[in-house]
C-alpha positions in Angstrom: -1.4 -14.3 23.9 2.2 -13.5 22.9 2.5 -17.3 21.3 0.1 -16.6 18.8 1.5 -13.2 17.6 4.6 -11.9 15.7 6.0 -8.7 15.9 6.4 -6.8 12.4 7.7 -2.9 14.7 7.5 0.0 12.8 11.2 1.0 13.3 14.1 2.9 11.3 15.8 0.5 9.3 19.1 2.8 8.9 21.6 0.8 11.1 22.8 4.3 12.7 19.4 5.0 13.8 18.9 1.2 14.7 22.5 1.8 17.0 20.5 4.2 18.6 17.4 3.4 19.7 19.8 0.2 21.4 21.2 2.6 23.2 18.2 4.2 24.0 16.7 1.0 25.5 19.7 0.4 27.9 19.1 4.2 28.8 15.8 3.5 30.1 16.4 1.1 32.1 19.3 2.6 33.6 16.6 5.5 34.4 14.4 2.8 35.9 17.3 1.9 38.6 18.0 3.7 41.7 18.9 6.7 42.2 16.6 8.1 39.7 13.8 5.7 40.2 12.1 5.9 37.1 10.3 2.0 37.5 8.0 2.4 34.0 11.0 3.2 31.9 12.0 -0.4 32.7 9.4 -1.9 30.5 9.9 0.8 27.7 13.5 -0.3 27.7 13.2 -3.9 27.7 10.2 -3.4 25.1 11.9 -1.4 22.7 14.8 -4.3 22.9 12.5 -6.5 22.4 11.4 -5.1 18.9 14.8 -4.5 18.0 15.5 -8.4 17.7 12.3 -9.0 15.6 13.5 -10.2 12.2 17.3 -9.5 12.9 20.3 -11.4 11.9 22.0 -13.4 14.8 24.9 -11.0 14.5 22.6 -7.8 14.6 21.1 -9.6 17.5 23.9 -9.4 19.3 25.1 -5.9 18.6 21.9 -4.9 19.9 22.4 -6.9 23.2 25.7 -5.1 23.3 24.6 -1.6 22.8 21.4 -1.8 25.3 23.9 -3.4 27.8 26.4 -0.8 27.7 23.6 2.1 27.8 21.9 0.1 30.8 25.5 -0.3 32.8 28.3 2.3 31.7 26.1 5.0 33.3 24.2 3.0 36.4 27.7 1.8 37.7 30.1 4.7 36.6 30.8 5.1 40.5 33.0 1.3 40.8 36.0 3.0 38.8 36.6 5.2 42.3 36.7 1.7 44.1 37.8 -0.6 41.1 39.5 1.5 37.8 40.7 -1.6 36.3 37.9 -4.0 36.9 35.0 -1.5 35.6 36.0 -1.5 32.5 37.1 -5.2 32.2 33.4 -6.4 34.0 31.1 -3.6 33.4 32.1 -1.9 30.0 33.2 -5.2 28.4 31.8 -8.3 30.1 28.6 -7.1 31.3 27.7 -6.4 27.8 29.1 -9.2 26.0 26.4 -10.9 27.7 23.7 -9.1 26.6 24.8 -9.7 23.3 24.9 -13.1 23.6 21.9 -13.5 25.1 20.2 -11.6 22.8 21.5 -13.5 19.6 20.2 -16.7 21.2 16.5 -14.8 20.5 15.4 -16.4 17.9 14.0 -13.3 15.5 10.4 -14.3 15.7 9.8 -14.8 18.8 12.0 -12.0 20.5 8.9 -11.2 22.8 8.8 -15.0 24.1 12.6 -15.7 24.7 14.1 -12.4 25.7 12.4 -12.5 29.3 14.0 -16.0 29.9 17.4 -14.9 28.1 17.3 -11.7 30.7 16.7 -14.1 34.3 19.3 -16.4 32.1 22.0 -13.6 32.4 21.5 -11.9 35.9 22.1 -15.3 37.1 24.9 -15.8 35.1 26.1 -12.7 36.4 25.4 -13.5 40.0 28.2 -16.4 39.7 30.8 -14.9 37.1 33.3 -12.8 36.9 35.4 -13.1 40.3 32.3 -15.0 42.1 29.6 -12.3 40.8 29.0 -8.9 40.1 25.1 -8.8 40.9 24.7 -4.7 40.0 22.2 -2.9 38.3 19.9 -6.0 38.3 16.4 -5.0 36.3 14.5 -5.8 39.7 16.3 -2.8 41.0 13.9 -0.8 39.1 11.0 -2.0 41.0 12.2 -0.9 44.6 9.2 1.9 44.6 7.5 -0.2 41.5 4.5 -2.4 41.4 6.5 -5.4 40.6 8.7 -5.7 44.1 6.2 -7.8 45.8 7.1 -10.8 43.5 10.2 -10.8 45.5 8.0 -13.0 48.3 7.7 -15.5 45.8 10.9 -16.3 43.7 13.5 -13.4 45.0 15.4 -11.3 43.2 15.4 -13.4 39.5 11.2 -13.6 39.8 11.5 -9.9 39.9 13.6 -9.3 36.9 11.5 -12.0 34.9 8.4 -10.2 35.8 9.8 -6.6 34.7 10.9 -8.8 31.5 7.5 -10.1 31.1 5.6 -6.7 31.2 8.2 -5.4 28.9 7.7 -7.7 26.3 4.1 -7.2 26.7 5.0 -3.6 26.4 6.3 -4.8 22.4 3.3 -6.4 21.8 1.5 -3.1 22.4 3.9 -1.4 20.3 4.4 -4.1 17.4 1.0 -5.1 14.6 0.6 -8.4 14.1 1.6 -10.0 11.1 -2.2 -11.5 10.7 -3.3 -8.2 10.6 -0.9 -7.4 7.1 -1.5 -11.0 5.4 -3.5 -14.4 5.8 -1.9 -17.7 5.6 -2.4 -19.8 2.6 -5.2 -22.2 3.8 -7.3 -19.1 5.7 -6.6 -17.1 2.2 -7.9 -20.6 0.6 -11.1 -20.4 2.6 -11.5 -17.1 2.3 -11.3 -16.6 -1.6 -13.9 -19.6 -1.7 -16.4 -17.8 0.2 -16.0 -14.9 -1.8 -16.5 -16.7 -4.7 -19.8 -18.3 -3.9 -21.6 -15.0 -4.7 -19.6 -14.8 -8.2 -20.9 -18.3 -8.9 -24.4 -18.2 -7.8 -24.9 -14.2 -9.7 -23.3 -16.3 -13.0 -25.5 -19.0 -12.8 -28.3 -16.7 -12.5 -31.0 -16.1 -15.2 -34.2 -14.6 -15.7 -35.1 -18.2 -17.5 -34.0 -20.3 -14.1 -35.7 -17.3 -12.3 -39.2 -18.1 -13.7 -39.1 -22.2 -13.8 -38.7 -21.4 -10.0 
């Protein structure tokens, strides 16, 4: 279960690098929406923002957000500034990701994989209402027109889709990330452990050939 685990991601730690692989995560799921249609790179961009946000600052949180946003929506709506060249860049360049990075500095660092779904429905409803009454484009459960996912849409609409796409993404992470039980023990498990190993040492010191033959 994603409660029980945290997410230690073998990633670059150079902040360039870091920069990049945001970008790269808003890139796939721009590729996920239509017209290209590529529904699986939806979860390998909301997984690899997942990871991103594992042990991060609230301030690098954010800068992530803002980076996948404006991979995910500079390219997926570069056809409003024919029909609006003043409000794409005010609500798609700017506001769109401002959001992101909000949302994603409100992920707390340990538990990225557990919040970021929420923080994702959290913002494409936010964006449904604001600015100038809503700007509902290039929502994730776009990706899932010719995905597995679309049927959800029967049971909670378009926001059960996006949470579901956020879901499998995160999952994706947990794939992706070791589990910090796997690189150390907690104190009282380390405890127990180190007294188990010593019950060999103590009975092999306590040994003698003396005891040996009065048994």
């Amino acid at each position: 279960m994603l409660t029980a685990v945290h997410f230690t991601p073998s990633l670059p730690t150079g902040r360039w690098a870091r920069r990049g692989l945001a970008v790269l995560a808003g890139l796939l799921s721009c590729a996920a929406m239509p017209p290209w249609g590529g529904w699986p790179l939806a979860f390998l961009g909301v997984g690899l923002w997942t990871l991103l946000l594992a042990d991060r600052t609230w301030r690098q949180r954010f800068w992530v957000g803002v980076l996948v946003g404006q991979g995910w929506y500079l390219p997926s709506t570069l056809w409003m500034v024919k029909f609006s060249p003043v409000g794409w860049p005010v609500g798609v360049a700017i506001w769109f990701p401002l959001v992101f990075g909000v949302l994603s500095a409100c992920c707390p660092p340990r538990h990225a994989a557990l919040a970021l779904p929420g923080a994702i429905v959290l913002g494409e409803w936010f964006r449904w209402h604001a600015p100038f009454g809503g700007v509902p484009l290039s929502m994730l459960a776009y990706s899932q027109a010719r995905g597995p996912l679309l049927p959800v849409a029967r049971v909670g609409g378009t926001l059960a889709v996006s949470g579901a796409v956020a879901v499998v993404g995160a999952a994706v992470a947990a794939l992706a990330g070791r589990p910090a039980a796997e690189q150390g023990c907690s104190p009282a498990r380390t405890a127990a452990t180190g007294s188990r190993q010593s019950w060999p040492a103590a009975d092999a010191a306590s040994w003698s050939p003396r005891a040996a033959v009065r048994q």
